[in-house]
PQR file with spaces between the fields and no chain letter, atoms N, CA, C, O and H, PARSE charges and radii, in Angstrom:
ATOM       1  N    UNK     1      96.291  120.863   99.556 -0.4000 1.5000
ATOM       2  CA   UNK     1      95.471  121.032  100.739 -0.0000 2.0000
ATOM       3  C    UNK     1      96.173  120.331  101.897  0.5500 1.7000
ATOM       4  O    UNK     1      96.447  119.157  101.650 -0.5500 1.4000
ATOM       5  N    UNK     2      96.491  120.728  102.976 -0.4000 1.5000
ATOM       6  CA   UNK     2      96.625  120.518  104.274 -0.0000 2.0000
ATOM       7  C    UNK     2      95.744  120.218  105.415  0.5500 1.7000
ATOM       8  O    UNK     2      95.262  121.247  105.889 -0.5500 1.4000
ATOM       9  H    UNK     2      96.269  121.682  103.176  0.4000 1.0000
ATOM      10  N    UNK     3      95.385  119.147  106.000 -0.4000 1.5000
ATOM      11  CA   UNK     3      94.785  119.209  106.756 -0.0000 2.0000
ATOM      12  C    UNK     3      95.334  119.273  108.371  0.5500 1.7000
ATOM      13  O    UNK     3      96.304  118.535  108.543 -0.5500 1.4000
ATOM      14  H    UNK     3      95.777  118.311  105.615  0.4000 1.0000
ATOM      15  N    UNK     4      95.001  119.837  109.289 -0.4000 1.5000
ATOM      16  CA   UNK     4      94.913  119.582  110.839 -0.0000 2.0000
ATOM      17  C    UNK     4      93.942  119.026  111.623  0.5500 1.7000
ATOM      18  O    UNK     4      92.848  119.487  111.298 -0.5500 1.4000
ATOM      19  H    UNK     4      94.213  120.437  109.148  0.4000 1.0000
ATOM      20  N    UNK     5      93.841  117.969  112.815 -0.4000 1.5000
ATOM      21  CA   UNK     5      92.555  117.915  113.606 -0.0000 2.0000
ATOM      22  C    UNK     5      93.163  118.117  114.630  0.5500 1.7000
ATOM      23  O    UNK     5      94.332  117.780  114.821 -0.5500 1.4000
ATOM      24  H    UNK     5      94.729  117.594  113.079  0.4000 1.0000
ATOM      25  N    UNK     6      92.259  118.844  115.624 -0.4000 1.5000
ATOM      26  CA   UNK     6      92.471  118.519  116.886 -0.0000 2.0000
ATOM      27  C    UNK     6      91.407  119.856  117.318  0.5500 1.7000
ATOM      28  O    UNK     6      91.570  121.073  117.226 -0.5500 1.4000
ATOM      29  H    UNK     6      91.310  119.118  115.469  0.4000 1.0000
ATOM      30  N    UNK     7      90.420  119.142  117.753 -0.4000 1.5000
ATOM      31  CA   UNK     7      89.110  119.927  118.499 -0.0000 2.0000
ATOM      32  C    UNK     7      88.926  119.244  119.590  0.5500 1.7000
ATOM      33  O    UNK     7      89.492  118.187  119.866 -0.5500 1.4000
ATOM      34  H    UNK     7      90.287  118.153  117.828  0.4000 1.0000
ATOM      35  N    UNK     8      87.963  119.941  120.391 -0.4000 1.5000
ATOM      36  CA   UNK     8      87.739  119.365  121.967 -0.0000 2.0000
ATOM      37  C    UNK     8      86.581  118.393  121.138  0.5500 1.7000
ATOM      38  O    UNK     8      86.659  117.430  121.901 -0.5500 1.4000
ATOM      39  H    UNK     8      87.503  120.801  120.167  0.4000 1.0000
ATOM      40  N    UNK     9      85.885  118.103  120.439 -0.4000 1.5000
ATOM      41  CA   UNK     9      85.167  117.365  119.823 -0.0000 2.0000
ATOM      42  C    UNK     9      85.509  116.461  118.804  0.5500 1.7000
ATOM      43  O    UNK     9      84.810  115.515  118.443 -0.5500 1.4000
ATOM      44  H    UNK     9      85.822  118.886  119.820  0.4000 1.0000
ATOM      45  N    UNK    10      87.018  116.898  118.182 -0.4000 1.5000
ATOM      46  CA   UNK    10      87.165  115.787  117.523 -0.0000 2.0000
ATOM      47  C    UNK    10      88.398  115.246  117.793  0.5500 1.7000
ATOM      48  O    UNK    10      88.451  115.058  119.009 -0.5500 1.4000
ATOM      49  H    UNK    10      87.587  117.666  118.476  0.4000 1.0000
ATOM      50  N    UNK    11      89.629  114.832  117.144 -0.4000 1.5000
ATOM      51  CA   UNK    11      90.642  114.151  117.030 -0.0000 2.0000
ATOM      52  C    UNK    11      92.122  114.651  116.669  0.5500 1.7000
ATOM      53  O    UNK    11      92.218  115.823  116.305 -0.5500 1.4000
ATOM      54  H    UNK    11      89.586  114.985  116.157  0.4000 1.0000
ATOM      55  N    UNK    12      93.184  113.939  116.731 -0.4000 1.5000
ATOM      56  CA   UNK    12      94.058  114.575  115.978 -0.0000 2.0000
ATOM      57  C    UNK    12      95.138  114.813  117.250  0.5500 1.7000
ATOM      58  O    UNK    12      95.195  114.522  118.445 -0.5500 1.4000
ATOM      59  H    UNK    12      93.106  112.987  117.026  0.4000 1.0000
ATOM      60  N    UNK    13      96.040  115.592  116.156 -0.4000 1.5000
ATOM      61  CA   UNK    13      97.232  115.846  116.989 -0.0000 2.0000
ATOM      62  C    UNK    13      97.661  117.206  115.946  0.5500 1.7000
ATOM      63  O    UNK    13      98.066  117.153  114.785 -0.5500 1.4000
ATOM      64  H    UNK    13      95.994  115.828  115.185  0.4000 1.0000
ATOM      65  N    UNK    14      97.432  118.323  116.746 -0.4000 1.5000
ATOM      66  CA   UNK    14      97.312  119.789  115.909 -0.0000 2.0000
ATOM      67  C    UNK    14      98.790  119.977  115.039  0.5500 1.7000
ATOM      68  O    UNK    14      98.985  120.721  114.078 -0.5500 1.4000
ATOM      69  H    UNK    14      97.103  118.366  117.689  0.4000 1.0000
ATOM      70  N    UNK    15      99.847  118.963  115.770 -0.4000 1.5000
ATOM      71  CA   UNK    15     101.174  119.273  115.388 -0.0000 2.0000
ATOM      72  C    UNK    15     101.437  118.629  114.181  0.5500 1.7000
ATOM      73  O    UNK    15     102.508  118.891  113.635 -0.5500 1.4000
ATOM      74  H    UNK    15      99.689  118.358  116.551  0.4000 1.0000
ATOM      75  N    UNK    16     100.711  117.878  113.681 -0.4000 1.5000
ATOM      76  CA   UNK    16     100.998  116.915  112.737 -0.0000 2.0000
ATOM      77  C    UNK    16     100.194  117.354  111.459  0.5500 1.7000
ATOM      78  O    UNK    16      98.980  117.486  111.617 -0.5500 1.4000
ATOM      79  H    UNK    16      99.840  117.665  114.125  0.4000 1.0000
ATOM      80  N    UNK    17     100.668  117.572  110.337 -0.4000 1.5000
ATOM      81  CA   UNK    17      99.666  117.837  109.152 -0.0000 2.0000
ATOM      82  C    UNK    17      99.511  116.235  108.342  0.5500 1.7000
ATOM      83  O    UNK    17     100.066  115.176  108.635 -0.5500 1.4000
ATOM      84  H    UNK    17     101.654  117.465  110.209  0.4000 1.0000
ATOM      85  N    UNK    18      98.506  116.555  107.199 -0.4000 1.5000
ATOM      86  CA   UNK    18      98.488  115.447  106.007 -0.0000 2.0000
ATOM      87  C    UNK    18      98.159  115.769  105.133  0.5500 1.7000
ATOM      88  O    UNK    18      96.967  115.721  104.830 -0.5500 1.4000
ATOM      89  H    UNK    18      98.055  117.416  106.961  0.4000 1.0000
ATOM      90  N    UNK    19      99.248  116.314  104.226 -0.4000 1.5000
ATOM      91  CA   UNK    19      98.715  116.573  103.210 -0.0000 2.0000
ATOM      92  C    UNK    19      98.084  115.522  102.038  0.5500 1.7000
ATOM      93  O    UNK    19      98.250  114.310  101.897 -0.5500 1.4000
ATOM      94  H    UNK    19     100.216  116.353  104.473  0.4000 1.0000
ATOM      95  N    UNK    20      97.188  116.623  101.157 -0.4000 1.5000
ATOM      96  CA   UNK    20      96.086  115.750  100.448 -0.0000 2.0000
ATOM      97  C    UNK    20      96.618  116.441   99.520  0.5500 1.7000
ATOM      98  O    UNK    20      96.874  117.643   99.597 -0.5500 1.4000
ATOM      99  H    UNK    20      97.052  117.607  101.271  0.4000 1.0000
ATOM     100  N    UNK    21      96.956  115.232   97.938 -0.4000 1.5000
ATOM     101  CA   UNK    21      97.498  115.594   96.882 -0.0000 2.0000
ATOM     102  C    UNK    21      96.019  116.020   95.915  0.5500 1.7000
ATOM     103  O    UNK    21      94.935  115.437   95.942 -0.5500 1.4000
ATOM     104  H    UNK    21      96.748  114.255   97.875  0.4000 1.0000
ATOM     105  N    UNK    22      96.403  117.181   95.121 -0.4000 1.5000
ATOM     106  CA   UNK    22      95.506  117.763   94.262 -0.0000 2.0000
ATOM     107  C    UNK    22      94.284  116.875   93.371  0.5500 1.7000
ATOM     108  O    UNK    22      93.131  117.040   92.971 -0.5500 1.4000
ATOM     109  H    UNK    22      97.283  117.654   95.099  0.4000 1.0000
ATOM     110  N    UNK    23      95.260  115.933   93.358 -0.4000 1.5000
ATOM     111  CA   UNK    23      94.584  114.783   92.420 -0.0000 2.0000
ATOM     112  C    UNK    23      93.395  114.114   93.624  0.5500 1.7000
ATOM     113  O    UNK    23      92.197  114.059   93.347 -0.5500 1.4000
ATOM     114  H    UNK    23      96.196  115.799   93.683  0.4000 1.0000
ATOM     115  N    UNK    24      93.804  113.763   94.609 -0.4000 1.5000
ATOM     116  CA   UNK    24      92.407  113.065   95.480 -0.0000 2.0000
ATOM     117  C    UNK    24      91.677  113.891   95.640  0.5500 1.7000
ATOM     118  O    UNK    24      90.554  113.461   95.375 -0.5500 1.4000
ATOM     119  H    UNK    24      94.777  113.808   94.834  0.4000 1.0000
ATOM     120  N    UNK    25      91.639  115.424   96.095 -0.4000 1.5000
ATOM     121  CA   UNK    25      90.817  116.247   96.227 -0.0000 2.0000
ATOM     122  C    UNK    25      89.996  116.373   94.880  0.5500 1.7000
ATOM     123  O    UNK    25      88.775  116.531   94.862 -0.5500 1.4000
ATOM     124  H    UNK    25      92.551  115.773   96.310  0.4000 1.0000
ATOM     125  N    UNK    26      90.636  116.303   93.980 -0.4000 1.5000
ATOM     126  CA   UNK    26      89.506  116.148   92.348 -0.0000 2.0000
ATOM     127  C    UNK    26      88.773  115.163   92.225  0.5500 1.7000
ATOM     128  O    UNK    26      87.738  115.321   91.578 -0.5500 1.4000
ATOM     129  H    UNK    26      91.628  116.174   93.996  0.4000 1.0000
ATOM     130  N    UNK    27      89.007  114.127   92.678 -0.4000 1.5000
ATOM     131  CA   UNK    27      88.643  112.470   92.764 -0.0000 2.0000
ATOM     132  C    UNK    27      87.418  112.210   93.545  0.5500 1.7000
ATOM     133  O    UNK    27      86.454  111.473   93.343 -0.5500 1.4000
ATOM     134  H    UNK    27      89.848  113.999   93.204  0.4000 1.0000
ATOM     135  N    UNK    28      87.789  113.178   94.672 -0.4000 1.5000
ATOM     136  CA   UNK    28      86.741  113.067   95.939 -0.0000 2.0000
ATOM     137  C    UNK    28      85.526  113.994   95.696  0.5500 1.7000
ATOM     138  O    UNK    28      84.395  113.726   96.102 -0.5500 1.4000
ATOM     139  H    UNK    28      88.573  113.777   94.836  0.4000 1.0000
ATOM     140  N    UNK    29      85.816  114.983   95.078 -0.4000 1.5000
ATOM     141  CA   UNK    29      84.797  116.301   94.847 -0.0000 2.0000
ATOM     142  C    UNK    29      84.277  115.427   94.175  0.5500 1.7000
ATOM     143  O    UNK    29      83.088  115.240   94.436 -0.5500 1.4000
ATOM     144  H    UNK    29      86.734  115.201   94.749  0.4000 1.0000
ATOM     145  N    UNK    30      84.883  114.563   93.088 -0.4000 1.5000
ATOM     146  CA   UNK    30      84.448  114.060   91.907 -0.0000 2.0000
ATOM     147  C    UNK    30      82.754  112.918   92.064  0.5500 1.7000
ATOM     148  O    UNK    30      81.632  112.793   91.573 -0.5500 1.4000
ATOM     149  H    UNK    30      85.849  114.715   92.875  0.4000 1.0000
ATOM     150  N    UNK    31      83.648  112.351   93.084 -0.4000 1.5000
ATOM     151  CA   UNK    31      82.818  110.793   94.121 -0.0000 2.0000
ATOM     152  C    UNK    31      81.668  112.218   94.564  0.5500 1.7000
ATOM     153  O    UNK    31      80.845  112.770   93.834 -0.5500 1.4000
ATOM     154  H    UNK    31      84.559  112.453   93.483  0.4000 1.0000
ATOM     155  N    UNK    32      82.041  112.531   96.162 -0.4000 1.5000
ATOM     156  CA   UNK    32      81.297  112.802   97.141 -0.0000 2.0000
ATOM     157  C    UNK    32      80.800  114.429   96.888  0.5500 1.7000
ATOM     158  O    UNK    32      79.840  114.883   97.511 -0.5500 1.4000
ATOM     159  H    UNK    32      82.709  112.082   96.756  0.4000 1.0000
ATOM     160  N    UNK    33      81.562  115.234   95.909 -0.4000 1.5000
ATOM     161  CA   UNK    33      81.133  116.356   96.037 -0.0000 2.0000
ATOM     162  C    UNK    33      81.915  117.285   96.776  0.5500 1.7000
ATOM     163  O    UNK    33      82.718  117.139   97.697 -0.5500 1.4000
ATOM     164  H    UNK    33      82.341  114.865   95.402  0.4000 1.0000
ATOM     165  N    UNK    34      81.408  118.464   96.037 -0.4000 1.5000
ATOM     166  CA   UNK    34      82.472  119.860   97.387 -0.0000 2.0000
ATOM     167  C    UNK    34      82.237  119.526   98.688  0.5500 1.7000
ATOM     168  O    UNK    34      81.120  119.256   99.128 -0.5500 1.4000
ATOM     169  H    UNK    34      80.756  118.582   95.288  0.4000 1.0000
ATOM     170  N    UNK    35      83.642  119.537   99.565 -0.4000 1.5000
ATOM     171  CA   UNK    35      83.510  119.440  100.418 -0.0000 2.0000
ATOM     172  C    UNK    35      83.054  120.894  101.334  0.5500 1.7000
ATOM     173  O    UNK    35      83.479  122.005  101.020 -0.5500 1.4000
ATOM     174  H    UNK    35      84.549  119.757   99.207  0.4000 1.0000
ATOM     175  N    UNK    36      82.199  120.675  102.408 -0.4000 1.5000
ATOM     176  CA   UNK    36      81.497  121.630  103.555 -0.0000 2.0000
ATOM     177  C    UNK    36      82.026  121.377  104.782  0.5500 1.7000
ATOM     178  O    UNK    36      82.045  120.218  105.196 -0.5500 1.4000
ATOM     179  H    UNK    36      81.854  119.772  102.663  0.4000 1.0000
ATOM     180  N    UNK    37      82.583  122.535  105.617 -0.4000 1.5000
ATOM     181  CA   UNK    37      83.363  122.342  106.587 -0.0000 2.0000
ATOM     182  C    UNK    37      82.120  121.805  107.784  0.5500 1.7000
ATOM     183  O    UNK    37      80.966  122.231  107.732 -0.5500 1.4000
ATOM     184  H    UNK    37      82.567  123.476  105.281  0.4000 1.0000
ATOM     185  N    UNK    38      82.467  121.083  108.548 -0.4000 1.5000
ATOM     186  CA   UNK    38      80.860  120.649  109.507 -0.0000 2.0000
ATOM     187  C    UNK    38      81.146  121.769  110.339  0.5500 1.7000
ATOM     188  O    UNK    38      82.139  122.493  110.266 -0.5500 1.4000
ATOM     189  H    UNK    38      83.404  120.737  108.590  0.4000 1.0000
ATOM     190  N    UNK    39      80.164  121.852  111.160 -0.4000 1.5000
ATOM     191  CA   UNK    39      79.165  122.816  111.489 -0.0000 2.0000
ATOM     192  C    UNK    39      79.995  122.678  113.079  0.5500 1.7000
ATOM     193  O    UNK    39      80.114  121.529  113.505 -0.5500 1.4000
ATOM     194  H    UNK    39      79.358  121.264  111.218  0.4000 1.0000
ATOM     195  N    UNK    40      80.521  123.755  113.884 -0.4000 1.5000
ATOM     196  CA   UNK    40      81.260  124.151  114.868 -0.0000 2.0000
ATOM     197  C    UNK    40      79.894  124.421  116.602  0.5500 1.7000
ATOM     198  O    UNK    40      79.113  125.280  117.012 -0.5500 1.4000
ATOM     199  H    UNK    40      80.424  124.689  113.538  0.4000 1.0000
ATOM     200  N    UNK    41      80.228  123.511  116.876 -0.4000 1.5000
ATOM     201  CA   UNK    41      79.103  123.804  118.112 -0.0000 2.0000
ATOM     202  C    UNK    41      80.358  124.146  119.340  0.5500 1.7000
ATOM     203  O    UNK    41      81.502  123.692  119.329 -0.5500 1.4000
ATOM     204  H    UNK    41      80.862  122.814  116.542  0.4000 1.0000
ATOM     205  N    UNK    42      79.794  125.019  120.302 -0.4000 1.5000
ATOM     206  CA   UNK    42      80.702  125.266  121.888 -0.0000 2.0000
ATOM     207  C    UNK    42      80.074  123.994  122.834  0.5500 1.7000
ATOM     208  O    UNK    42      78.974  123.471  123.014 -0.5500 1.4000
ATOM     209  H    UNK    42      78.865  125.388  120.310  0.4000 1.0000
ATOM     210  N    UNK    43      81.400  123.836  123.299 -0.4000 1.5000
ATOM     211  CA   UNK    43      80.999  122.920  124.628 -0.0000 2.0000
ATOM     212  C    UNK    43      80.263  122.861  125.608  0.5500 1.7000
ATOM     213  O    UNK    43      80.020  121.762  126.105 -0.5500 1.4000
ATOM     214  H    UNK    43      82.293  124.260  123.153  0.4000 1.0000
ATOM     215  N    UNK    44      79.761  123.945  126.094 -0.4000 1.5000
ATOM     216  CA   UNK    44      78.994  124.193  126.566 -0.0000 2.0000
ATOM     217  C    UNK    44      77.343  124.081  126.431  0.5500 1.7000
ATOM     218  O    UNK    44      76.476  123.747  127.238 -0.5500 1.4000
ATOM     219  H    UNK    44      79.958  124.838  125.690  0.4000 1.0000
ATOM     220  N    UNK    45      77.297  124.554  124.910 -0.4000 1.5000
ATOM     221  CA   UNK    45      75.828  123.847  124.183 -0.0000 2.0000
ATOM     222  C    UNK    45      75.678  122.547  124.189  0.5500 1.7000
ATOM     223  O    UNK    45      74.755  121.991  124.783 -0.5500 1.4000
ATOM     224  H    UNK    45      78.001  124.825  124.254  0.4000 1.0000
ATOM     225  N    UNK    46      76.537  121.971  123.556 -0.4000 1.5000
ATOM     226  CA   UNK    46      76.460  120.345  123.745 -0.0000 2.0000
ATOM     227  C    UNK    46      76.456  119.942  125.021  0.5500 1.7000
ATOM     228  O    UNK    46      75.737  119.017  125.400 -0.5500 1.4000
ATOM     229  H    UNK    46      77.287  122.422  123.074  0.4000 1.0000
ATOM     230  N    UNK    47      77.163  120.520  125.710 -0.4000 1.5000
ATOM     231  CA   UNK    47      76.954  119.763  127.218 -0.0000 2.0000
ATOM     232  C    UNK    47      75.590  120.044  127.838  0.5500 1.7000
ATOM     233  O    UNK    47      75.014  119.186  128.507 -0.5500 1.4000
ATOM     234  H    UNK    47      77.747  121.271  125.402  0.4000 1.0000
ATOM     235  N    UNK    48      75.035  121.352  127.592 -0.4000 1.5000
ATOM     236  CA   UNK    48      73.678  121.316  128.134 -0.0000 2.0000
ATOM     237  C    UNK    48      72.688  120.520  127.277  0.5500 1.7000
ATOM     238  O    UNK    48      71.574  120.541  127.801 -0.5500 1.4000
ATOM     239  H    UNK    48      75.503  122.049  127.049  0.4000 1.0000
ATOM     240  N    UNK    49      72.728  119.746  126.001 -0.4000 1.5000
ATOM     241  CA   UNK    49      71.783  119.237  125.623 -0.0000 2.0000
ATOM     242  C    UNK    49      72.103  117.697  125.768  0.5500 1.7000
ATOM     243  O    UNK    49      71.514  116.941  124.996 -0.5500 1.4000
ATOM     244  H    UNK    49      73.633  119.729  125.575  0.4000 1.0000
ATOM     245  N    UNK    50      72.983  117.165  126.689 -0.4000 1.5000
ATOM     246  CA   UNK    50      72.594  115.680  127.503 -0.0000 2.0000
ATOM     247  C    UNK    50      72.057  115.778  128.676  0.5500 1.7000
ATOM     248  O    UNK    50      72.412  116.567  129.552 -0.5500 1.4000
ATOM     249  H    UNK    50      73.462  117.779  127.316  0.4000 1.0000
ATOM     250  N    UNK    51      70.968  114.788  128.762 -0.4000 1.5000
ATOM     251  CA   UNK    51      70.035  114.948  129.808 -0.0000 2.0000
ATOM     252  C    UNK    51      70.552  114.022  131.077  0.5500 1.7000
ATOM     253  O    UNK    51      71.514  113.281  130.878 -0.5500 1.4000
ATOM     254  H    UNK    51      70.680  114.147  128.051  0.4000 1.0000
ATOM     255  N    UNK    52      69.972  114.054  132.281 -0.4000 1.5000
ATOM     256  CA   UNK    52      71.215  113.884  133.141 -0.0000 2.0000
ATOM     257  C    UNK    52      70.581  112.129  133.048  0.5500 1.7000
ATOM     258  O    UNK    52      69.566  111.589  132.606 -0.5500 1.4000
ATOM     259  H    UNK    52      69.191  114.657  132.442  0.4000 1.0000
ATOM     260  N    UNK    53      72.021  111.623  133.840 -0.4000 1.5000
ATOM     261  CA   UNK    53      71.919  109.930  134.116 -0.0000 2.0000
ATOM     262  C    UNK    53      70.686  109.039  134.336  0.5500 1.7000
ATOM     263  O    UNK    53      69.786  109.453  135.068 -0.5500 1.4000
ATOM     264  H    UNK    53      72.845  112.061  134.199  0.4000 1.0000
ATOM     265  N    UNK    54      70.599  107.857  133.751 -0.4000 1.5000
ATOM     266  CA   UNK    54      69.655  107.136  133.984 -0.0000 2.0000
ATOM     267  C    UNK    54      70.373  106.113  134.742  0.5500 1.7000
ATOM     268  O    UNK    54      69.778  105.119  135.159 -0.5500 1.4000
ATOM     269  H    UNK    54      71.330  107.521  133.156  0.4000 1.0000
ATOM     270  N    UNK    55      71.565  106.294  134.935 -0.4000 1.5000
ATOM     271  CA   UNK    55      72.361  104.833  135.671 -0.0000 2.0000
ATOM     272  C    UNK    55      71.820  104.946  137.184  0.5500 1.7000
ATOM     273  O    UNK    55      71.808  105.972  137.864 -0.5500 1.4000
ATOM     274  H    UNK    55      72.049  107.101  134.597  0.4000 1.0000
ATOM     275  N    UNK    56      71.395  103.728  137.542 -0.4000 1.5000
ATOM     276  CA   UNK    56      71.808  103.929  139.194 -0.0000 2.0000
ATOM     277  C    UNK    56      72.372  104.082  139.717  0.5500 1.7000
ATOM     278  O    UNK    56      73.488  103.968  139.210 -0.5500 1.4000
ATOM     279  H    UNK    56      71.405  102.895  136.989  0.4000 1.0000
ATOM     280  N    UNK    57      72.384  104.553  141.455 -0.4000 1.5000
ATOM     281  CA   UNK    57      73.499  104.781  141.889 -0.0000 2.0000
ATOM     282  C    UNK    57      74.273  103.454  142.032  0.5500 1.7000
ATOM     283  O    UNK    57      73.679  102.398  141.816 -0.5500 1.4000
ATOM     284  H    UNK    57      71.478  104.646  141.867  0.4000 1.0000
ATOM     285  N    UNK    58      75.819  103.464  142.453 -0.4000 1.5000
ATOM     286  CA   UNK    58      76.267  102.594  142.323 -0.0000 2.0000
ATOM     287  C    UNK    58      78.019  102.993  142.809  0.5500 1.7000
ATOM     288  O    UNK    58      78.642  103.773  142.089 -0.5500 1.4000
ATOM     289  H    UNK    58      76.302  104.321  142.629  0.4000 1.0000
ATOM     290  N    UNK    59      78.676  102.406  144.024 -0.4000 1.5000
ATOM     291  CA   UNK    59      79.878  102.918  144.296 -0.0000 2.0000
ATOM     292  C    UNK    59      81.169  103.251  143.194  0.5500 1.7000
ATOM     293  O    UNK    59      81.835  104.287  143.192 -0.5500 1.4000
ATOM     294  H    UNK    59      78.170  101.773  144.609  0.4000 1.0000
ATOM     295  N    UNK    60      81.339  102.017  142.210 -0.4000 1.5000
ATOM     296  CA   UNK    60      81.836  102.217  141.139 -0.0000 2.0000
ATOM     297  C    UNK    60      81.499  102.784  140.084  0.5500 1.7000
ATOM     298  O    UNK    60      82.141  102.436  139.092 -0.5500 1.4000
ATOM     299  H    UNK    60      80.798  101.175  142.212  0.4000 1.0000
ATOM     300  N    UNK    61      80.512  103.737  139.900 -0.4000 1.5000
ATOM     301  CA   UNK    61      80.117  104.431  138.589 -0.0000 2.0000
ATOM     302  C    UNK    61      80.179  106.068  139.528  0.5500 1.7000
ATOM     303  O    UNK    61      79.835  106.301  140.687 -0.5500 1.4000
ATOM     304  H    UNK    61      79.991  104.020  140.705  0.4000 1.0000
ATOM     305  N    UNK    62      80.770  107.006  138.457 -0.4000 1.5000
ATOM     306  CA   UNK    62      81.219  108.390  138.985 -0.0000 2.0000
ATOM     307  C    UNK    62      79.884  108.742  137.621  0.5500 1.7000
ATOM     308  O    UNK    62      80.142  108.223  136.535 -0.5500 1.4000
ATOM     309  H    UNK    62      81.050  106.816  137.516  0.4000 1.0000
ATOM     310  N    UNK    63      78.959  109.322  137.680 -0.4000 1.5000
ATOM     311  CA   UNK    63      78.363  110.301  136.492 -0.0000 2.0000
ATOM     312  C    UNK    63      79.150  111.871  136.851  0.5500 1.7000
ATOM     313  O    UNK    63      78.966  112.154  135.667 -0.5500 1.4000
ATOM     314  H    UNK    63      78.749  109.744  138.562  0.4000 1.0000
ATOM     315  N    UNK    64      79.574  112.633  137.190 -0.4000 1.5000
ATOM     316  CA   UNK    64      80.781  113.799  137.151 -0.0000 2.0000
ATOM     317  C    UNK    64      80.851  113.852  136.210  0.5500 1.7000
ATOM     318  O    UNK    64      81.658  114.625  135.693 -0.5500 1.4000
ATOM     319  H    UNK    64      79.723  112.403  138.151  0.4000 1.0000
């Protein structure tokens, strides 16, 4: 297994792999169970479900 990250939500560096030897993936199913890919939301959804600033105004704080 090979993995990549790099989402606008998560991490990583797309250029770089890591592979995962057969044996941890048995180990881990073993511990935690089949793994389930998490669940893919657009940026746009997430961005509409933060509600806007409670900060005051303030010259040094940008909410943008």
């Amino acid at each position: 297994m090979v993995e990549t990250m790099k989402r606008w939500n998560g991490w990583g560096d797309s250029s770089k792999t890591y592979p995962l030897p057969a044996s941890a993936v048995r180990y881990l199913a073993a511990i935690i169970g089949e793994g389930q890919p998490a669940l893919d939301a657009p940026l746009e959804e997430v961005l509409s479900s933060i509600p806007p600033s409670r900060l005051p105004t303030h010259p040094l704080i940008s909410t943008d």
